[in-house]
Backbone as JSON, one array per atom type, in Angstrom:
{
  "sequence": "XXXXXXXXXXXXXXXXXXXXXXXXXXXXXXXXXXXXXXXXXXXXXXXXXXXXXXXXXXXXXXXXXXXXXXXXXXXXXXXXXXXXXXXXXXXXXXXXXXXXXXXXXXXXXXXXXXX",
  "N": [[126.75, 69.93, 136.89], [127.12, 70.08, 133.31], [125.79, 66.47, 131.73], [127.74, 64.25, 129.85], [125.88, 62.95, 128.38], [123.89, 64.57, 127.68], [124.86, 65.91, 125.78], [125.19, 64.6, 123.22], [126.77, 63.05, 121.99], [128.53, 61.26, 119.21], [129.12, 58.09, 119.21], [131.41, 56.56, 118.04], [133.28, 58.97, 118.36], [133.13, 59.19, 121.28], [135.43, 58.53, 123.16], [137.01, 60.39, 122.61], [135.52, 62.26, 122.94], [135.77, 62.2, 125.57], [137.87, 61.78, 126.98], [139.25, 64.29, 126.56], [137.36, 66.41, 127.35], [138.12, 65.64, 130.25], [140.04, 66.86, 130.89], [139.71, 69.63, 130.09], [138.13, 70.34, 132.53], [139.41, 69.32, 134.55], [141.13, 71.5, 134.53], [139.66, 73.93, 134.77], [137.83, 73.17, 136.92], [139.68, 73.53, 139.01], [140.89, 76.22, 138.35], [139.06, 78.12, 137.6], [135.46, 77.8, 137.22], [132.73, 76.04, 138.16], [130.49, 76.99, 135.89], [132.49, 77.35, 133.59], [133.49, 75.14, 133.43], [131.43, 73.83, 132.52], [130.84, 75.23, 130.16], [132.95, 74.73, 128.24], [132.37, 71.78, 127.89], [130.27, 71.95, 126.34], [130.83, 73.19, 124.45], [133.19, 71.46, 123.79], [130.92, 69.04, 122.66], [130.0, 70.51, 121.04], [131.83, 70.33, 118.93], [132.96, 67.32, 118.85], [130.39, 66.5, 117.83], [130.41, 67.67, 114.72], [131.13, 66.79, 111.07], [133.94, 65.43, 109.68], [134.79, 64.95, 112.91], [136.75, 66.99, 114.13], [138.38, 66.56, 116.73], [138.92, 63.49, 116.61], [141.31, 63.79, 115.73], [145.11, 64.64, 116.27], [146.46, 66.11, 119.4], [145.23, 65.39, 122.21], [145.64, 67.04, 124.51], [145.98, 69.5, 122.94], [143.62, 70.23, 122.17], [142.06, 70.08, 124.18], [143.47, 72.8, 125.8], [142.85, 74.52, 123.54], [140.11, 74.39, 123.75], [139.43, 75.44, 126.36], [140.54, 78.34, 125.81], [139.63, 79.05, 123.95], [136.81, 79.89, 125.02], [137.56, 80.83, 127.23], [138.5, 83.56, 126.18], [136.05, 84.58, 124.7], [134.64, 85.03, 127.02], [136.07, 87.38, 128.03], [138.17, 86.53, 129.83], [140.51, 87.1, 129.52], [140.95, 89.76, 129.53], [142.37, 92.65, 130.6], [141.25, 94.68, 132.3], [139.3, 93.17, 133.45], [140.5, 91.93, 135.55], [140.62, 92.58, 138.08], [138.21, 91.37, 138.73], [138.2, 88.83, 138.79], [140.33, 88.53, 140.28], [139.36, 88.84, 142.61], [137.81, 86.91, 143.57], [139.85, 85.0, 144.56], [141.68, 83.52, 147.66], [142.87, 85.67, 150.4], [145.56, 85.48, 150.56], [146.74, 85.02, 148.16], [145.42, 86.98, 146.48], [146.84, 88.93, 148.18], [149.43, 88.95, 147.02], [148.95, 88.73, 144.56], [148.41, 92.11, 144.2], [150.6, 92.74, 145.32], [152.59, 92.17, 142.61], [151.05, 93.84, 141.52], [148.8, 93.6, 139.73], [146.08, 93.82, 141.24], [144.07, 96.6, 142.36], [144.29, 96.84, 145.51], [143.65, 94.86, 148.33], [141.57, 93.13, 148.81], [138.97, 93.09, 151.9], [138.21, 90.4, 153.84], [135.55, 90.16, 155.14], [134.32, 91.65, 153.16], [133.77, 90.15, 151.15], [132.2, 87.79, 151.96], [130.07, 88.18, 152.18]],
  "CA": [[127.42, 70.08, 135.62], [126.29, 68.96, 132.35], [126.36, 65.14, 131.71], [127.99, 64.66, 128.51], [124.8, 62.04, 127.58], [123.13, 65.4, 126.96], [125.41, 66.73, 124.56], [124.83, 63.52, 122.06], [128.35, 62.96, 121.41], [128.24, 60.67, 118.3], [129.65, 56.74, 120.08], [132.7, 56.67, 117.62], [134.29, 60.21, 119.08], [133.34, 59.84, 122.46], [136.73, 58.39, 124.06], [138.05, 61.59, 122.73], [135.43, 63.75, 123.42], [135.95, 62.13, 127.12], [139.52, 61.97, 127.94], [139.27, 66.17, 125.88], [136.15, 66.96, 128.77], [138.39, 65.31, 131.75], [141.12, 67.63, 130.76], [139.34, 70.64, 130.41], [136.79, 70.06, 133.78], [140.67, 69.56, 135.48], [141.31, 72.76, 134.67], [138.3, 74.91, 134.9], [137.48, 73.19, 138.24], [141.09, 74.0, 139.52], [141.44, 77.6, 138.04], [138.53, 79.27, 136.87], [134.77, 77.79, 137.85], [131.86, 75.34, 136.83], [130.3, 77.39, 134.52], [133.41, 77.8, 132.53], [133.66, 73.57, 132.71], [129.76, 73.09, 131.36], [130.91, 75.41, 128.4], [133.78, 73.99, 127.19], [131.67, 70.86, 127.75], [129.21, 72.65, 125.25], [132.2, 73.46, 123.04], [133.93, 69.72, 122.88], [130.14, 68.16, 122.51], [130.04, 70.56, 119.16], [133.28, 69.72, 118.18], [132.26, 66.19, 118.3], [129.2, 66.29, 116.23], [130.97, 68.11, 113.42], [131.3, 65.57, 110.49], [134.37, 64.67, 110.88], [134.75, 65.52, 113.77], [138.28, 67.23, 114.64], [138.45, 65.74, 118.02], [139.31, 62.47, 116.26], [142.9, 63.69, 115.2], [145.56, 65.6, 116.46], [146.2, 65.87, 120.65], [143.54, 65.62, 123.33], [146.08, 68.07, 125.61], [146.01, 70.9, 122.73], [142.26, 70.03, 121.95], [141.58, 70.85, 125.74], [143.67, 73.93, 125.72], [142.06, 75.46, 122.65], [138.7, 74.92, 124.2], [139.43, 76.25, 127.58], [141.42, 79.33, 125.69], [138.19, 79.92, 123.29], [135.96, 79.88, 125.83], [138.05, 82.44, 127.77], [138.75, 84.82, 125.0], [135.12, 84.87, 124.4], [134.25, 85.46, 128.22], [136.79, 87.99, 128.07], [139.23, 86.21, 130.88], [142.18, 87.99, 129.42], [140.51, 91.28, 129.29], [143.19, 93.27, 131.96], [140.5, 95.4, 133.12], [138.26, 91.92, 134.55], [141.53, 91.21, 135.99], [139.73, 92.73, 139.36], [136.89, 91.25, 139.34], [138.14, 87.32, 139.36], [140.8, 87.93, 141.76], [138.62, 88.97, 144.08], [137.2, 84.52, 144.17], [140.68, 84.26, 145.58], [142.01, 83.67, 148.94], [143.66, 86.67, 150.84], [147.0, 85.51, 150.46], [147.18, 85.16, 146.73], [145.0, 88.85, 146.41], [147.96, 89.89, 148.31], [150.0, 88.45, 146.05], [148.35, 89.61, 143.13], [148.16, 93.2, 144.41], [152.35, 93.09, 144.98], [152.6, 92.27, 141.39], [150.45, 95.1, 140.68], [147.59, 93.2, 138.75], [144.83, 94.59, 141.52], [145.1, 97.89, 142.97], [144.2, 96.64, 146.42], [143.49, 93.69, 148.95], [139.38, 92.89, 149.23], [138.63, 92.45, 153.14], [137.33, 88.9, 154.26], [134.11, 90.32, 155.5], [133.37, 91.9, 151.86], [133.9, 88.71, 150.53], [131.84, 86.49, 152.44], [128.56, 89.37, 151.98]],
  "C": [[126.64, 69.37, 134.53], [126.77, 67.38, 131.83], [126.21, 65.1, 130.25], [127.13, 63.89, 127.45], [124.04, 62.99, 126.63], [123.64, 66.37, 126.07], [125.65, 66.02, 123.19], [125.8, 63.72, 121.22], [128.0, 61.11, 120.58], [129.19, 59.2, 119.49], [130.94, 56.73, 119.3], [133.62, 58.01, 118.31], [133.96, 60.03, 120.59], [134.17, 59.27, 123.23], [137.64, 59.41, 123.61], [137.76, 62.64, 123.02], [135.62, 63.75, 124.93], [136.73, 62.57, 127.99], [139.93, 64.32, 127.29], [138.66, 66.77, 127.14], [137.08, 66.1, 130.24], [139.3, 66.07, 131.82], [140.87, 68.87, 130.91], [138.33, 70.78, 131.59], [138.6, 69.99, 134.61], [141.0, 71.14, 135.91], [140.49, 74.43, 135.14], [138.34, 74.98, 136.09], [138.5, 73.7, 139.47], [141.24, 75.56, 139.54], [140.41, 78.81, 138.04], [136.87, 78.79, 137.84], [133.68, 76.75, 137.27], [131.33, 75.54, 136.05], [131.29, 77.05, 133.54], [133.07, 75.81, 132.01], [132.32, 73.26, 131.8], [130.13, 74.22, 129.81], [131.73, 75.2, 127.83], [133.27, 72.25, 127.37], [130.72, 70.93, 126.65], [130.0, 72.57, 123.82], [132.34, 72.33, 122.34], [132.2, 69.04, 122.56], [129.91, 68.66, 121.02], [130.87, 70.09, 118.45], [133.02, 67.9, 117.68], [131.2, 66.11, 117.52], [129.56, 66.61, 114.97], [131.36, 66.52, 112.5], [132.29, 66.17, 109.65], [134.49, 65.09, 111.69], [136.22, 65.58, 114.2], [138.95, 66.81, 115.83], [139.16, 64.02, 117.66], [141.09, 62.25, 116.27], [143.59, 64.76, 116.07], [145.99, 65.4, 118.55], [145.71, 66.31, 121.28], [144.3, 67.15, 124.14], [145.89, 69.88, 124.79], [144.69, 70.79, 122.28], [141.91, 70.71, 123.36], [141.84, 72.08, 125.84], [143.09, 75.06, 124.85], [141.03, 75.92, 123.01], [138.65, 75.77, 125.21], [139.98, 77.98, 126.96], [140.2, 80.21, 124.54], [137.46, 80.26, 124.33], [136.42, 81.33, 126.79], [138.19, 83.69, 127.11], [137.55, 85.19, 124.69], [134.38, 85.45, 125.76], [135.02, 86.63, 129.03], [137.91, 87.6, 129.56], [140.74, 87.02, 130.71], [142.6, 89.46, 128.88], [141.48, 91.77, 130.73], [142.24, 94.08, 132.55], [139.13, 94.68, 133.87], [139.19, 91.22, 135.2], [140.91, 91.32, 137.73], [138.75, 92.1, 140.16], [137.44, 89.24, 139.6], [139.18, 87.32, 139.71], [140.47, 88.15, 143.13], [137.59, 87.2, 144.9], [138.7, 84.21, 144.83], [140.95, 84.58, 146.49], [142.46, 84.79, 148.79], [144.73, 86.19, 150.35], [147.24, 85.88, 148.83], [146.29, 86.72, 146.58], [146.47, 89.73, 147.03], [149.03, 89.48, 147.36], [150.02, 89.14, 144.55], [148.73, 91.39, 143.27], [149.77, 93.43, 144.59], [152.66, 93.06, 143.55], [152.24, 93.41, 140.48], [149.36, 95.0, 139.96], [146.17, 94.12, 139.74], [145.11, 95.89, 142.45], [144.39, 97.89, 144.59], [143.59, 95.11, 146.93], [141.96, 93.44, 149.64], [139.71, 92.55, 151.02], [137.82, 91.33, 152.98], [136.06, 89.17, 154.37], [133.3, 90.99, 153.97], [133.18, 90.79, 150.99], [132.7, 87.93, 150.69], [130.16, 86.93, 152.35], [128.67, 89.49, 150.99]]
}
């Protein structure tokens, strides 16, 4: 992942661009993948440089969410027709899951998975 030394987060913002990047790296690493965390790592290190820098004010939890929710909207995550393609990173159970709901229109085999 990227270490946030190399995103030259100014020393006054960075206990917010920190506790902002431990919030969104929770989530990413939980939900989505490490790419996604090194670019909303990319994101909050611009956000911090901005003079002032908006990261200063306001709360770290909807600072995190914005980034993680730009970042998706731009990677199209909440495009319904890439709804296929990233529930196929999850387990069987939840694919079946998914596929009762109706989001994928079938259940990937293990062995296409793992090839």
């Amino acid at each position: 992942m990227i270490e946030l030394a190399e995103l030259k987060i100014p020393q006054a913002v960075r206990p917010y661009a920190d506790r902002v990047v431990a919030a969104t790296d929770a989530v990413c690493l939980e939900h989505l993948d490490e790419e996604y965390a090194d670019l909303c790592r990319c994101l909050v290190g611009k956000l911090a440089r901005k003079r002032p820098s908006p990261l200063a004010q306001g709360d770290v939890g909807i600072w995190a969410a914005g980034v993680v929710y730009a970042i998706g909207q731009l990677n199209f995550l909440f495009d319904k027709s890439q709804m296929v393609h990233l529930a196929r990173r999850l387990p069987s159970a939840q694919q079946a899951q998914a596929f009762q709901m109706g989001l994928i229109p079938y259940v990937q085999a293990e062995e296409s998975r793992d090839g």
